[in-house]
N, C-alpha and C positions, 0 to 999 in steps of 0.2 A: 558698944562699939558698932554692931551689927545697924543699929537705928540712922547711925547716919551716915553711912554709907550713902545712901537715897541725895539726901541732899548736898552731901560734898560734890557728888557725880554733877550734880544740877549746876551748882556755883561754878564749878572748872570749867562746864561747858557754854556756862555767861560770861565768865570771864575769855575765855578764847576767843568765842562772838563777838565779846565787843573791842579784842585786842585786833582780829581781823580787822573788821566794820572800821575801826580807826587809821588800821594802815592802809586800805582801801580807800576810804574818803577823804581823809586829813592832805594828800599832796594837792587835790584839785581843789580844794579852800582854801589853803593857801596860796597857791599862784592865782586862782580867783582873784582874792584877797588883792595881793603883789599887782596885779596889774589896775584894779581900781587904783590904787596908792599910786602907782607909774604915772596914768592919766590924769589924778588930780597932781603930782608934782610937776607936770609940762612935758613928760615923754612923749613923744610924738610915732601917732602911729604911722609906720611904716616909714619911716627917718630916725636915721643918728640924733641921736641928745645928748652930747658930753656933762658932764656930772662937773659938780666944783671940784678942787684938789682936796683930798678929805683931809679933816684936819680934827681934834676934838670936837670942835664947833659941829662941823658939818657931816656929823657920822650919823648914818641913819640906819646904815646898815649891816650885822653884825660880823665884825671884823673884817670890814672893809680894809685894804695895803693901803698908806698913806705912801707908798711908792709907787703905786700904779694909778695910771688913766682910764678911767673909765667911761665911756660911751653905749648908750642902752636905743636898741631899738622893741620897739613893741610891733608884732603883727596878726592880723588876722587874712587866713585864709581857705576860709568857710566858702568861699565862691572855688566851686570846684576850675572854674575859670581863669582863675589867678596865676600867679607866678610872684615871689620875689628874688628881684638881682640884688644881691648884698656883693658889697666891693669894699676890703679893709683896705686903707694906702698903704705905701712902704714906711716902715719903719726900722732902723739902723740894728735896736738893740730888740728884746723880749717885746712879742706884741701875739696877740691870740683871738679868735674869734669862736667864741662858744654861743651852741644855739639849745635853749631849754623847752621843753614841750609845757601843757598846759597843767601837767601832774609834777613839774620843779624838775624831771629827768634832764640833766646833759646828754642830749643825744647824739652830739658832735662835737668836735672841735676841731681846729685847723692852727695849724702855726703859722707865721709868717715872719720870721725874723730876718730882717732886712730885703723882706719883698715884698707887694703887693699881694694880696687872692681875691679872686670872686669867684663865685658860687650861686648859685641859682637854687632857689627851695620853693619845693615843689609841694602842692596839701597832699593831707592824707591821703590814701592812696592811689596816689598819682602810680604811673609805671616808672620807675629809674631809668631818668635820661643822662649819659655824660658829664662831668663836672656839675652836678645837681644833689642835693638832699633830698629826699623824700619827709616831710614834716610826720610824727608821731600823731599829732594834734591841729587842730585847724590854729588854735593860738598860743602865743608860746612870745619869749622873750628872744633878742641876739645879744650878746656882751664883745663890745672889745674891751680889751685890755693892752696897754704898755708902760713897760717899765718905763718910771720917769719918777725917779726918787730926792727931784730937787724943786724948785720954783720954775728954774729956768729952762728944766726937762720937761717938765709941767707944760709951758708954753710952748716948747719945741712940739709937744706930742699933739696938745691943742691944734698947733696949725698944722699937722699931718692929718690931722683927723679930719679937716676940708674936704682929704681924697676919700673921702667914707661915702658908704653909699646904703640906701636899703630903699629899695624902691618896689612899689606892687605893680605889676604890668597883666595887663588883660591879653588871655591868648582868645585867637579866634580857630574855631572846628570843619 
C-alpha cells in the first residue's frame, strides 16, 4: 500500500490541475467560440439582430423559450475611447436586457416590463458613471428578451424591437 501512495498523490494533483485549467479557460472559448458563430449568422456588431421565432426548425441554441423574442447585439469595446448607448423599447408584458462578458458571465440585467431603459456601457475599467455599466470585458454579448408566446406577439414584439438600440459612440478627453 505504502508504494503507491507516491503516485496516487501525483494523479489527484493532475487531476485538480487540469479540473482548474478547465474551468479557467473553458468560459472564454467558448464565448470565443459564441461570437465567431454570431458574426458568421449576421449578428451585427454593435446593433440589435432580432432572431427568427424559434421554432424546432430554427433552434440552434440550447433550450431556447419558443415564447420569447429574442434580439442579440455583439460588442467590442477594446478602444478605451468607447462608450455603448444600448436602449430596449417599451414593452407591455415580460421584456429584459441581459449583458454577458467575454467569460459567458451575466454580469447585469435590467427589467423593463412595460418601460423603456437605456443604459450606457462603459469598457473595462472605465470609473462608474450614473446610469452606466462598467463592462467586465472589452467583448461580451447584450440579449433582449420578450415574452411573446404567439405568432402575433412575435410580431408585436418584432415592431417594438425598432425602438432598440445599441450603438458605440466615440468620447473625446
Amino acid at each position: 500500500m505504502r508504494r503507491w501512495g507516491g503516485p496516487v498523490l501525483v494523479l489527484l494533483a493532475c487531476a485538480a490541475a487540469a479540473h482548474a485549467l478547465t474551468l479557467h479557460f473553458a468560459p472564454s472559448i467558448i464565448m470565443s467560440r459564441a461570437m465567431d458563430v454570431l458574426a458568421e449568422r449576421g449578428v451585427a456588431l454593435h446593433a440589435f439582430t432580432p432572431t427568427p421565432r424559434v421554432t424546432p426548425q430554427t433552434q440552434q441554441v440550447v433550450r431556447s423559450s419558443p415564447d420569447l423574442y429574442y434580439a442579440l447585439c455583439r460588442y467590442d469595446l477594446s478602444d478605451p475611447e468607447t462608450r455603448l448607448t444600448v436602449a430596449m423599447g417599451p414593452w407591455p408584458d415580460y421584456q429584459s436586457l441581459a449583458f454577458f462578458d467575454a467569460r459567458t458571465d451575466n454580469f447585469a440585467t435590467l427589467r423593463g416590463t412595460g418601460k423603456a431603459v437605456s443604459v450606457r456601457l462603459l469598457p473595462p475599467g472605465s470609473a462608474p458613471e450614473a446610469a452606466a455599466i462598467v463592462s467586465p470585458s472589452a467583448e461580451g454579448v447584450i440579449l433582449i428578451r420578450r415574452l411573446a408566446p404567439d405568432a402575433a406577439r412575435f410580431a408585436a414584439a418584432a415592431q417594438a424591437g425598432k425602438a432598440d438600440a445599441c450603438r458605440l459612440e466615440r468620447i473625446s478627453r
